[in-house]
Z-matrix of the N, CA and C atoms (Angstrom, degrees):
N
C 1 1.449
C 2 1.513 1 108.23
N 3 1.444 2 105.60 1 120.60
C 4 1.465 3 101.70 2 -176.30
C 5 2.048 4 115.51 3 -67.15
N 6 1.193 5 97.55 4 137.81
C 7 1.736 6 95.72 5 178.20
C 8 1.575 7 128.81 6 -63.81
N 9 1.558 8 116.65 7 5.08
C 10 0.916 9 121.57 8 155.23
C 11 1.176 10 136.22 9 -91.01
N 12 1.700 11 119.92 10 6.44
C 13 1.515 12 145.30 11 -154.18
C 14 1.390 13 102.32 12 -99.00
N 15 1.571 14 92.81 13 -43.40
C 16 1.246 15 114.74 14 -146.85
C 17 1.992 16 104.05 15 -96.17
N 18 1.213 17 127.72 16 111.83
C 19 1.499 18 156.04 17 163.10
C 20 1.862 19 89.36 18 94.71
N 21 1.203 20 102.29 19 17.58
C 22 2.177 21 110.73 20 148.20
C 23 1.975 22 98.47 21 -19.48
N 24 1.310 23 89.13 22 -73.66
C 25 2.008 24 84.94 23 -163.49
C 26 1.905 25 103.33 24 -130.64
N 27 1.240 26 100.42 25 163.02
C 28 1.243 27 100.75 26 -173.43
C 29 1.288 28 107.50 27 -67.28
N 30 1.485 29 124.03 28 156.00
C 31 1.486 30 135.10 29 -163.65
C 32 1.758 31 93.29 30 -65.82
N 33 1.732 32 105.15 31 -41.73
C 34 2.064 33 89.76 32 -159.31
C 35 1.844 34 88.82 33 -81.36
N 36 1.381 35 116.51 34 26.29
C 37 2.095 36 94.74 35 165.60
C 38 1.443 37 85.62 36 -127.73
N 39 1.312 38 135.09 37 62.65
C 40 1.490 39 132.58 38 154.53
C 41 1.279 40 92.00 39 -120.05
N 42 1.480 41 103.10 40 144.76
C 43 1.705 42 106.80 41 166.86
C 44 1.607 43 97.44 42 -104.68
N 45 1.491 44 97.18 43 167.40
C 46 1.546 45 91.91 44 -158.58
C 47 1.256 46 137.20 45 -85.99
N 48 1.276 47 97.61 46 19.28
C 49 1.577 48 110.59 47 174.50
C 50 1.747 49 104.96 48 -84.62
N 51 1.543 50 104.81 49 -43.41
C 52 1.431 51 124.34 50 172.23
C 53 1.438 52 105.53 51 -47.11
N 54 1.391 53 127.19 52 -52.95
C 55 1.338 54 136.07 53 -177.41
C 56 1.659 55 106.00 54 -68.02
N 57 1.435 56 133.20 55 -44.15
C 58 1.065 57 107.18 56 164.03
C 59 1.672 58 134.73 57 -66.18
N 60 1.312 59 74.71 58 -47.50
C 61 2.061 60 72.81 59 176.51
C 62 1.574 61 118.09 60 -56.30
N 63 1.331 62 119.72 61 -30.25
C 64 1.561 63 114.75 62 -175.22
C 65 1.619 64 78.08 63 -72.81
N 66 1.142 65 144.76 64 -48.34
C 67 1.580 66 127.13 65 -147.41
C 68 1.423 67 109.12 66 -79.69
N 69 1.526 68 124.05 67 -24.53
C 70 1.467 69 119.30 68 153.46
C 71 1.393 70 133.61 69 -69.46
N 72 1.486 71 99.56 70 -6.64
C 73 1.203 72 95.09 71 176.63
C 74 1.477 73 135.78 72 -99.61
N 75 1.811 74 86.33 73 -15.84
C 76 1.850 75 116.45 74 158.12
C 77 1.712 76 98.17 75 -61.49
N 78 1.270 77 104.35 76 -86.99
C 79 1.689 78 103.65 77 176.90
C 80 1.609 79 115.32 78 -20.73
N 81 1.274 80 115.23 79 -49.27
C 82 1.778 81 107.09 80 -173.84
C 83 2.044 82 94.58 81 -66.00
N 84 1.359 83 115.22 82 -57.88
C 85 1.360 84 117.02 83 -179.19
C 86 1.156 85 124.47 84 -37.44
N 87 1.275 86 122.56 85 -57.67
C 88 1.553 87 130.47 86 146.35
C 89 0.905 88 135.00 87 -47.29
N 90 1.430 89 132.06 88 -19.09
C 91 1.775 90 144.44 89 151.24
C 92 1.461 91 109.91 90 -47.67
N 93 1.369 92 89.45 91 -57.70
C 94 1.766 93 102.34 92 -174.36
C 95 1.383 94 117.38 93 -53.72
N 96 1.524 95 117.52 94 -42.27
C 97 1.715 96 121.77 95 172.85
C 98 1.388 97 115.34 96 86.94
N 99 1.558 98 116.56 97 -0.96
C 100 1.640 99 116.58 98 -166.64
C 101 1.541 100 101.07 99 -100.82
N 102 1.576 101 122.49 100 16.84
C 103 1.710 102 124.53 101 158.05
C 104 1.700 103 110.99 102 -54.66
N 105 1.189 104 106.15 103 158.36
C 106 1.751 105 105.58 104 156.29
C 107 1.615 106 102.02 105 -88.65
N 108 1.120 107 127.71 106 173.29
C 109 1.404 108 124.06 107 -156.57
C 110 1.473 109 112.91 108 -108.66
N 111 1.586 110 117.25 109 2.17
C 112 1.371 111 132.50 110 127.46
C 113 1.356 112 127.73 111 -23.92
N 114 1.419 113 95.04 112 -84.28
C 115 0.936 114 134.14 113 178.52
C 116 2.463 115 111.31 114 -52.12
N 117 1.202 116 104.33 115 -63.52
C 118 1.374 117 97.09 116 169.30
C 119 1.472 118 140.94 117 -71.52
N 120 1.730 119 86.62 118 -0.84
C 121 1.921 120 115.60 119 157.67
C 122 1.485 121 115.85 120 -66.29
N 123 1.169 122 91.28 121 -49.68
C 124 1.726 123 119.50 122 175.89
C 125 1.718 124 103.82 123 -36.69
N 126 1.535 125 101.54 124 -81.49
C 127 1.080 126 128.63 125 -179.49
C 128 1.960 127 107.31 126 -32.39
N 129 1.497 128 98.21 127 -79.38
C 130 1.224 129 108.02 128 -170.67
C 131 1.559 130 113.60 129 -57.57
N 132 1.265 131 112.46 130 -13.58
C 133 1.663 132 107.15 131 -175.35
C 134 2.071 133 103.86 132 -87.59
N 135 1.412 134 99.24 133 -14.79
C 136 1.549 135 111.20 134 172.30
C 137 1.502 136 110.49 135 -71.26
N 138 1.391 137 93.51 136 -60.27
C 139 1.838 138 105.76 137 176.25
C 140 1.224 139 116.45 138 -50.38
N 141 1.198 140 128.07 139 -27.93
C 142 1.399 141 129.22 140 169.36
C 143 1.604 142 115.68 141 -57.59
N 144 1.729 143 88.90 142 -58.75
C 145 1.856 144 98.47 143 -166.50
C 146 1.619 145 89.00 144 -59.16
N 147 1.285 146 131.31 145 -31.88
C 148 1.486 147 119.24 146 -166.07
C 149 1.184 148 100.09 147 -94.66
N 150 1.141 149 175.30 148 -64.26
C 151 1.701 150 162.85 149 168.43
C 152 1.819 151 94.53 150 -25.52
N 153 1.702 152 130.07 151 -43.36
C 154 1.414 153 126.31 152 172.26
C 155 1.867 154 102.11 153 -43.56
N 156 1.475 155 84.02 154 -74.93
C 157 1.693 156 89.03 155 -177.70
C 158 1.513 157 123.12 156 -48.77
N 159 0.839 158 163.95 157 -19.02
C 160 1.408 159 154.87 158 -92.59
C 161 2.183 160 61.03 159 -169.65
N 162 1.006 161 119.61 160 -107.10
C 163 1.198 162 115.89 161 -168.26
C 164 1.211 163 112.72 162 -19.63
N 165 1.259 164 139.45 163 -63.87
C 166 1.636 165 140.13 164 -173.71
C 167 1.500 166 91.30 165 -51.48
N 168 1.392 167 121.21 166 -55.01
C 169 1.414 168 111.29 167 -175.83
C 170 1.193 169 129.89 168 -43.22
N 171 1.765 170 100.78 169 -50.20
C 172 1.743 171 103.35 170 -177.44
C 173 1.604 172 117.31 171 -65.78
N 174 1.669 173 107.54 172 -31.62
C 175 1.554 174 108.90 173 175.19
C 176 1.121 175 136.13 174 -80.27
N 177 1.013 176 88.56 175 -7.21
C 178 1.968 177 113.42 176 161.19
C 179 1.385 178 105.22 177 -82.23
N 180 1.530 179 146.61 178 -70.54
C 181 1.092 180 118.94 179 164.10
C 182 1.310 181 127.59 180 -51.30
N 183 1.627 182 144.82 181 -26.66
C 184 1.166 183 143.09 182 169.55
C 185 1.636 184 91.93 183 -34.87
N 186 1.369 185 98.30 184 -87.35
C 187 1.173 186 114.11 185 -179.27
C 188 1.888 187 125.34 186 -22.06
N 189 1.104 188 132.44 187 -33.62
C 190 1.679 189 149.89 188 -166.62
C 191 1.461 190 70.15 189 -96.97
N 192 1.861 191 129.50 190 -76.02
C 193 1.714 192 108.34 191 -164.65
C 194 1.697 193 122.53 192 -14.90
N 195 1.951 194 71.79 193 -67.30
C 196 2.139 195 91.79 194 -158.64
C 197 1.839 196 92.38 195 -60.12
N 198 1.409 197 119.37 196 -46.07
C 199 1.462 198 93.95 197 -169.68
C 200 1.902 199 118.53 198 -62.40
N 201 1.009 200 132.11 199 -37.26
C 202 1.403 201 137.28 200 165.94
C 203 1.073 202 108.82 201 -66.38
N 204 1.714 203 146.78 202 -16.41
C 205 1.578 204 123.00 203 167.58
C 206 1.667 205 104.71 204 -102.62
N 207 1.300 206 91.56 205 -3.39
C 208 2.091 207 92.27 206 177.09
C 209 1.768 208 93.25 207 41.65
N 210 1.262 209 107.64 208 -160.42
C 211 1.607 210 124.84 209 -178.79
C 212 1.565 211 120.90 210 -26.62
N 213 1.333 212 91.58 211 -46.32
C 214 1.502 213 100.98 212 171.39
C 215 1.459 214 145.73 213 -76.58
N 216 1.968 215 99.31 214 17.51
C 217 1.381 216 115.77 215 149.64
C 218 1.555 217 115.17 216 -46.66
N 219 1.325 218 125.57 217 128.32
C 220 1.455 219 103.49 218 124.97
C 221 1.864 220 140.99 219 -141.69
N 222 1.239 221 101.12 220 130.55
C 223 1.198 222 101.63 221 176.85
C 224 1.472 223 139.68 222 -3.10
N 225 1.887 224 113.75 223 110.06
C 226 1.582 225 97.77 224 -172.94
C 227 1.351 226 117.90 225 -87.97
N 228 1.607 227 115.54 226 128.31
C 229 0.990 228 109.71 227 -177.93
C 230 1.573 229 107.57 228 -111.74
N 231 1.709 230 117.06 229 164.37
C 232 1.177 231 107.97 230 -167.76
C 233 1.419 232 125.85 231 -109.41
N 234 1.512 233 114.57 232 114.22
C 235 1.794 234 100.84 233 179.10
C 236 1.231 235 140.29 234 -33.10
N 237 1.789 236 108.61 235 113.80
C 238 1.365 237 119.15 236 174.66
C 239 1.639 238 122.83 237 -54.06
N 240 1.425 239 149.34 238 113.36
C 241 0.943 240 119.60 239 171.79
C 242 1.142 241 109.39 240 -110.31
């Protein structure tokens, strides 16, 4: 991940596709291990705020789901095979 990619815009103006892909791309960077350890502080203290966000995100749409199907959610469950 190039170091100019990376804290580009504040975490709450990524939409969340933006927020995942920068966060795989910290995770792949940090896989690799060839940061200075500054630097992969850096990283991981981003990846955090973005795994935060990305969650508020998804439960916020959870949330818009259940209110527009009211009762007539139902639960996905997953095929036994």
């Amino acid at each position: 991940m190039a170091k100019s990619k990376v804290l580009s815009k504040p975490v709450e103006e990524l939409t969340y596709e933006e927020a995942l892909t920068e966060l795989e791309g910290i995770v792949e960077s940090l896989e690799d291990g060839q940061n200075p350890l500054d630097e992969s502080l850096k990283l991981f203290e981003r990846g955090q705020a973005l795994v935060t966000y990305c969650g508020v995100l998804l439960e916020s749409a959870q949330l818009k789901v259940q209110k527009l199907a009211g009762d007539s959610l139902v639960a996905f469950e997953e095929e036994s095979e």
